[in-house]
C-alpha positions in Angstrom: 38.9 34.1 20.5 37.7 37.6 18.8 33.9 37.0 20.4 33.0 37.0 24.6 32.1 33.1 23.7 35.2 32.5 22.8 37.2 34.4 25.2 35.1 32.6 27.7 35.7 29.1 26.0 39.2 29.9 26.5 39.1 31.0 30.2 37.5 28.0 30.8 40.4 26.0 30.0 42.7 28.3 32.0 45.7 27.2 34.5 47.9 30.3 34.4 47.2 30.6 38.3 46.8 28.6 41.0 43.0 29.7 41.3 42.0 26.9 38.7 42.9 24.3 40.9 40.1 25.2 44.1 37.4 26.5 41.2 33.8 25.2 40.7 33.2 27.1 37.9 34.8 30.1 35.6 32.8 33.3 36.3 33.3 35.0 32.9 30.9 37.4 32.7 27.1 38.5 32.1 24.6 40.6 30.9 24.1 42.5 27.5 27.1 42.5 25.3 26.2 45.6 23.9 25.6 47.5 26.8 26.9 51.3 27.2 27.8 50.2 30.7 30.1 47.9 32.2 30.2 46.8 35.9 33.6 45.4 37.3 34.2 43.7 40.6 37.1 42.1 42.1 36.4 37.9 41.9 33.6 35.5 42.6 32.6 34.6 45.8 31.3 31.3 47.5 27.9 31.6 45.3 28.7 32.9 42.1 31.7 30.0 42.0 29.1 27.7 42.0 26.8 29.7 39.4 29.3 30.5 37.4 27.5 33.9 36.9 28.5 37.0 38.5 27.0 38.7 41.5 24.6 36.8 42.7 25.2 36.3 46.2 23.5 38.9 49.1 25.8 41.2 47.1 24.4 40.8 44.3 20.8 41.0 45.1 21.9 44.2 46.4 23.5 45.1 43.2 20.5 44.4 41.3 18.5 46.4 43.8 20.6 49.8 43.1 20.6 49.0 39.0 16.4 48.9 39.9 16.6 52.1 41.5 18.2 54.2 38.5 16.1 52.1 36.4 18.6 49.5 35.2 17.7 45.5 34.9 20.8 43.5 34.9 20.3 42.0 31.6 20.7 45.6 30.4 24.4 46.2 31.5 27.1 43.8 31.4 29.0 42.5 34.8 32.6 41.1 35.1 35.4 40.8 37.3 39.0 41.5 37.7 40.0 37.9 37.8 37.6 34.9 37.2 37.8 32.4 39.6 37.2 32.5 43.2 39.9 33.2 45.4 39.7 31.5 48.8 37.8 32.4 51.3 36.8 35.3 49.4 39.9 37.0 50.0 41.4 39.8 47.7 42.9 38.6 44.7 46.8 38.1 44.7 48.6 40.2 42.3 50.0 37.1 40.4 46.5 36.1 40.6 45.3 39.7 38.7 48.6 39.9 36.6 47.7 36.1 35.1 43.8 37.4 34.4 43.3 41.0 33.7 44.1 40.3 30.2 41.0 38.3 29.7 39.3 41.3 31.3 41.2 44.0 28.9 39.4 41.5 26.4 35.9 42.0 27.6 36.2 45.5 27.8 37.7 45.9 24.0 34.9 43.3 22.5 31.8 44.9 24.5 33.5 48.5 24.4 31.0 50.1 26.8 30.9 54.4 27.2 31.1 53.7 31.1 33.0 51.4 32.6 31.9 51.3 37.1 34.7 49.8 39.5 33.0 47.8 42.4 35.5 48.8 44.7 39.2 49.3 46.1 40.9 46.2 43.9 38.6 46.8 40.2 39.8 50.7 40.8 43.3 49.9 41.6 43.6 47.2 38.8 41.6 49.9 35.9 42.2 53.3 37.4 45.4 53.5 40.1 47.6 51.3 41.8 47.3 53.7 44.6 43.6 54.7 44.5 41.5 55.1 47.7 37.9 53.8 47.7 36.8 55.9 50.5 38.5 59.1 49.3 38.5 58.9 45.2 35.0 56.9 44.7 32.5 58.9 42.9 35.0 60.9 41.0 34.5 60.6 37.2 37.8 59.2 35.3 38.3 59.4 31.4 40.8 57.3 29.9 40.4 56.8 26.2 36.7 56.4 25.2 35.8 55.6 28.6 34.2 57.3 31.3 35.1 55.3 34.7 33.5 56.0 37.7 34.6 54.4 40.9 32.1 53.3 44.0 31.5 50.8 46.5 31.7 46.9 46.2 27.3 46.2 47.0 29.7 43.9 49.6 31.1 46.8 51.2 27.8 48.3 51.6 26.1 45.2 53.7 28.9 45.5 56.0 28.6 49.8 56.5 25.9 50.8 56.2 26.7 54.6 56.3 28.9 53.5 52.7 25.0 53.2 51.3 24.4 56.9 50.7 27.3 57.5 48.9 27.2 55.0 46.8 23.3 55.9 45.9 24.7 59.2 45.3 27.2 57.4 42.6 24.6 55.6 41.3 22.1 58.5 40.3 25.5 60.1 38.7 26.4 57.0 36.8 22.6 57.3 35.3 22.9 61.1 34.4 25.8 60.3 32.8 23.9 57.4 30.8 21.6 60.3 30.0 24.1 63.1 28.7 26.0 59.8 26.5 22.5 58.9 24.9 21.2 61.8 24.3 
């Protein structure tokens, strides 16, 4: 279990919460497992259940629309979630549901060990930052915590239902690439 294959292998075969039993398909994770960056949301909705892959709903064509615009291509970064199966209709998870998951994510995060780590939202920032954190007040506020810079922004979900949440989160974006920059150079 010491590689993402087979930590995924092993979620795969995972009952430790009632989400296993409604699942299509465990949505591990993707993208470049050496990547400086790491994107986490909250779970898989109705398409990426089926795909198995994350964000790749209207969500995620936004998503890959914004890593486009600071000059990102998805392959380049890696994406996961908080927990890895879809919880019904696309509601948040349930704490039992995190609690039984978020070691698989700790997991991902120690075997990729990205510089940046970006919460998609209220639940990935309360699960990795702050029980208590506020998306509309903290989000585009830097966090260290070990070797890791977090930054906090807007689920691309969020963004398709408020539009005025867009600018913001551009604004997050262009910082998450200077910081890219400053890591790198």
């Amino acid at each position: 279990m010491y590689s993402l294959q087979g930590l995924e292998e092993y979620c795969i075969r995972c009952n430790k919460c009632p989400l296993h039993k409604t699942r299509t398909n465990v949505v591990f994770g993707d993208g470049d497992p050496n990547s400086m960056i790491m994107f986490i949301g909250e779970g898989p909705g109705y398409n990426e259940d089926k795909q198995g892959k994350p964000f790749v709903g209207a969500a995620g064509q936004l998503f890959d629309k914004m890593l486009k615009a600071i000059e990102f291509k998805r392959e380049e970064v890696y994406i996961a979630n908080i927990v890895k199966c879809r919880p019904p209709n696309n509601r948040n998870p349930l704490a039992e549901e995190v609690r039984s998951c978020i070691d698989y994510l700790r997991w991902q995060v120690k075997l990729v060990n990205p510089k940046i780590i970006v919460c998609l939202g209220a639940v990935s920032a309360q699960n990795i930052i702050n029980k208590d954190f506020k998306i509309t007040k903290d989000r585009g506020i830097w966090v260290k915590k070990g070797n890791f810079y977090i930054m906090p922004t807007f689920h691309p979900a969020a963004l398709l239902r408020d539009e005025s949440k867009k600018r913001p989160a551009w604004e997050d974006f262009k910082n998450i690439k200077v910081k890219y920059e400053e890591l790198i150079s």
